[in-house]
Every structure is written in structure tokens, then in C-alpha cells.
VMD Tcl script that draws the C-alpha trace (Angstrom):
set ca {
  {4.51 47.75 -39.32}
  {2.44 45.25 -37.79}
  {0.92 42.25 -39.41}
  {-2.29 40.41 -38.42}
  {-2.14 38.38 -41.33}
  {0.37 36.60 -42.44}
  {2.31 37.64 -45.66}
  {4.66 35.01 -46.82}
  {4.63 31.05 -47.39}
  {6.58 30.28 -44.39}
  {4.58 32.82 -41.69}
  {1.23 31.40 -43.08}
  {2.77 27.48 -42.55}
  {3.63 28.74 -39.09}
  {0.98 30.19 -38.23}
  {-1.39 26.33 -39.84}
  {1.31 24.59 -38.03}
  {0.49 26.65 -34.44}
  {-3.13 25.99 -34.87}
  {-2.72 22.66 -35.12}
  {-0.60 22.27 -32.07}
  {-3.36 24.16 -30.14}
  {-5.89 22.44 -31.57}
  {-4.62 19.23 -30.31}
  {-3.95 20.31 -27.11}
  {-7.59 21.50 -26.60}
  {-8.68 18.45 -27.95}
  {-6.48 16.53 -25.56}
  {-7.98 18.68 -22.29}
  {-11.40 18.44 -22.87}
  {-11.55 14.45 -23.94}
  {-8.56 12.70 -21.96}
  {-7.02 13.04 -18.24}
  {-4.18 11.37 -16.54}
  {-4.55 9.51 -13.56}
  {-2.42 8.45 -10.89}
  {-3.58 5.32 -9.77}
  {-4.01 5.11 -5.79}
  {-4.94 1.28 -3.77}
  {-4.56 -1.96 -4.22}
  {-8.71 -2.80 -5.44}
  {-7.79 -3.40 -8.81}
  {-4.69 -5.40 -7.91}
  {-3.28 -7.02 -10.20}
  {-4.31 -5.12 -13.47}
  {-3.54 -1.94 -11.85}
  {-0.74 -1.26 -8.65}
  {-1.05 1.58 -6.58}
  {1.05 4.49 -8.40}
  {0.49 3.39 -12.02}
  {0.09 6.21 -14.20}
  {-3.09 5.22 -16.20}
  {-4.59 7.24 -19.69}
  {-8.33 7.71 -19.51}
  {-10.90 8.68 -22.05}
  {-13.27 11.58 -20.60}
  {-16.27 10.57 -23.31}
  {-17.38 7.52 -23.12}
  {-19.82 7.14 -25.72}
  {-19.86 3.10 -25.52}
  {-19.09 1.20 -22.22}
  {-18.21 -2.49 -22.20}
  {-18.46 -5.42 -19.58}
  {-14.64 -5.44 -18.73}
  {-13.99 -1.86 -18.86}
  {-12.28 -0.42 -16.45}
  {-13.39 2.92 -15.35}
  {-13.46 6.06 -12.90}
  {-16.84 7.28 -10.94}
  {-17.70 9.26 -8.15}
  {-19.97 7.62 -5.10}
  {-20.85 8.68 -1.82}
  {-20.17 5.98 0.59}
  {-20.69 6.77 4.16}
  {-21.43 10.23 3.64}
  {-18.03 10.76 1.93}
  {-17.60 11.64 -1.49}
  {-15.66 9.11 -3.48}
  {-13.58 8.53 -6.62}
  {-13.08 4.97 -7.90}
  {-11.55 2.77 -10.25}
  {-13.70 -0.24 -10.70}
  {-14.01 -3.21 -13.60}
  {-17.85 -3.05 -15.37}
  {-19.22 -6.38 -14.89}
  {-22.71 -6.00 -15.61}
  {-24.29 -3.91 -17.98}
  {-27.71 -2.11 -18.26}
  {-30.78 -4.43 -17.62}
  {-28.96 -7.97 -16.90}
  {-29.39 -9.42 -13.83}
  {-26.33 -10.45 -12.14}
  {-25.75 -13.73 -9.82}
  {-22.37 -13.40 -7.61}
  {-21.48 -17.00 -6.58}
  {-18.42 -18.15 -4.10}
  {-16.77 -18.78 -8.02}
  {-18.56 -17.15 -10.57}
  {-20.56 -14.49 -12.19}
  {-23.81 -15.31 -13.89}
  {-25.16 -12.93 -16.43}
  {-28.34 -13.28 -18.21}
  {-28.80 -10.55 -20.40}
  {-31.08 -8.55 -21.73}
  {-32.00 -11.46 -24.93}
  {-32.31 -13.75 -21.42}
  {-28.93 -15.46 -22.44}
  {-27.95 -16.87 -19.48}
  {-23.44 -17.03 -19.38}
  {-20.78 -17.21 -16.78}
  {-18.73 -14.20 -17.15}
  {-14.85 -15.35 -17.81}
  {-12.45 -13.63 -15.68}
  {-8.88 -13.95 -16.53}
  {-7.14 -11.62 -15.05}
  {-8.20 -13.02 -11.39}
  {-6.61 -15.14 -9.55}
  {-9.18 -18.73 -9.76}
  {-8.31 -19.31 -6.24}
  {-9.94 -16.48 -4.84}
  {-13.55 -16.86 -3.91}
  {-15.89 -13.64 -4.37}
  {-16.68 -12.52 -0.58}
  {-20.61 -12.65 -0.61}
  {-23.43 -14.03 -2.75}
  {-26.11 -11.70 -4.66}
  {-28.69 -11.62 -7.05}
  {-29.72 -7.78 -8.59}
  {-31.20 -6.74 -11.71}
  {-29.67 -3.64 -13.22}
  {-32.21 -0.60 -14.48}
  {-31.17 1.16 -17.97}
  {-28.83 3.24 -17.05}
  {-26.79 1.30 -13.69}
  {-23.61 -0.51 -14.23}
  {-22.50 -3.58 -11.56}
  {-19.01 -2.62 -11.01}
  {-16.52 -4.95 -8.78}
  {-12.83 -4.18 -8.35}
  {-10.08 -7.10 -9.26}
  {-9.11 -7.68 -5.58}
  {-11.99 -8.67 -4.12}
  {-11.20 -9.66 -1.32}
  {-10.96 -6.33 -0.34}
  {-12.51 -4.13 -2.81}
  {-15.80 -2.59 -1.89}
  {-18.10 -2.78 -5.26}
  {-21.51 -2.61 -6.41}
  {-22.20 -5.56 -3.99}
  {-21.15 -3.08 -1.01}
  {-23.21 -0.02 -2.55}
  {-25.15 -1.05 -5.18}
  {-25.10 -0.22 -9.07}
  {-23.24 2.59 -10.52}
  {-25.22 5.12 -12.40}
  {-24.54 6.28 -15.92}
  {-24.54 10.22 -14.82}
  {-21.82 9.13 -12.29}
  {-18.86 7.81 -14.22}
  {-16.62 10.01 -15.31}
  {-14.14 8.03 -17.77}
  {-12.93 5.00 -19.14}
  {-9.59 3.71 -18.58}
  {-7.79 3.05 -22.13}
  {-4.30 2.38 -21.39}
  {-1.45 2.02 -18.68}
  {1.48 4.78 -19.13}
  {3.83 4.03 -16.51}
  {3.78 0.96 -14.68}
  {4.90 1.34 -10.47}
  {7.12 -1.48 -9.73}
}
mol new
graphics top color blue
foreach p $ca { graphics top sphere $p radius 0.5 }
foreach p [lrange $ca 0 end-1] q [lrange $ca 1 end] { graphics top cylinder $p $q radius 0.2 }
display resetview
């Protein structure tokens, strides 16, 4: 005879304990990927290879955060990896040095950037002001990263995740 539901304790723990499983694994699709890491721009937080965890929903993004868009540059369609630097109507000052934010409450602050290297200089000098939904992205190598200095600010619509956490490191 066959069953559709199930009849005793242990079928009907099964059956919560299947649901579960798929459950999570929907869950898991639909609001995380895995990426594979590929280039040296965000040298040295992340080495080409590294096998990186990334959030799909990003309902809050960060100055720091490290995350994934897609850009045309040069009539090619690209994916990046790039470090959020300035966020949604500051204006941003790129000096041979240092960063200068002033934000939206026209705090002015240099942006502290630890995981550089202090000896490198950024490549080229800017001043932009960021609409309410762009994001000025650079990567951690920039000495030869292309960033939102190369092709400007980084719309909202166009980033696709958020990095949260390194995997597997490639040595």
C-alpha cells in the first residue's frame, strides 16, 4: 500500500528532518554563492585562487566591505571584487596618501586603511561627490587596480554581493 503521509513517529521525524535539510539548502542557493577569487587587485586581503563566501542580499553595505559587481569597461562586461570606500552622498578626496571623506553630516575624516601597505602612494588625485545610490570602490593593490577613479562610482543596482568570509586560503 502506498503512503503519502506518514504513519509512525520515526517516518514523520524523517520526513521534519528531510524538510529541513532542503530547506536549508534552498535557503543557502538563493542568499549565498562561492567564489573563486581570480587577480591580484585586492592583494593582500585576497590572493588570486582564494575561495571566498559571499552574501547574495545585501541589505546594509559598509565603507570597508568588500564586494562583487558587474561594470562595463571598454565595452566588455565585467565582474569585480572591489573594497567600498565611499558611501552614498560623501564626497571623496584621493590624495598621493590618503582618503578624505566628508560625509553626509559634513564630517570631514581621513579614512584609516590598515590593511595597505603605508608605503604605497594612491596612483592619481580626485575629488567626486557620490549621488544616493553610487558607491566609490578602489581595490587593495592600487597600484594596479582599476577602481572607481578609472570608471567612476559603482551603482547600487550593480553589485551583486558582499564578501563575508575567506574559505580556503591559496598559498
Amino acid at each position: 500500500m502506498n503512503r503519502i503521509f506518514p504513519t509512525s513517529l520515526s517516518d514523520t521525524i524523517r520526513t521534519i528532518i528531510l524538510l529541513i535539510l532542503l530547506s536549508l539548502v534552498v535557503s543557502f542557493t538563493l542568499c549565498y554563492q562561492i567564489i573563486n577569487v581570480r587577480g591580484t587587485s585586492m592583494l593582500p586581503t585576497l590572493v588570486n585562487g582564494d575561495v571566498c563566501l559571499a552574501q547574495k542580499i545585501c541589505l546594509k553595505l559598509n565603507r570597508g566591505d568588500l564586494i562583487g559587481f558587474n561594470i562595463k569597461i571598454q565595452g566588455r562586461d565585467r565582474s569585480l571584487v572591489k573594497r567600498i570606500i565611499g558611501l552614498p552622498g560623501e564626497t571623496i578626496t584621493i590624495l598621493p596618501l590618503s582618503i578624505v571623506i566628508c560625509g553626509l553630516t559634513e564630517r570631514v575624516f581621513v579614512i584609516e586603511e590598515n590593511y595597505l601597505d603605508p608605503k604605497i602612494k594612491n596612483p592619481e588625485c580626485l575629488t567626486v561627490t557620490l549621488e544616493k545610490d553610487e558607491y566609490f570602490v578602489l581595490g587593495d593593490n592600487r597600484q594596479i587596480s582599476a577602481g572607481s577613479v578609472q570608471f567612476g562610482p559603482v551603482g547600487r543596482s550593480h553589485i551583486k554581493y558582499k564578501f563575508i568570509l575567506t574559505l580556503f586560503r591559496s598559498f
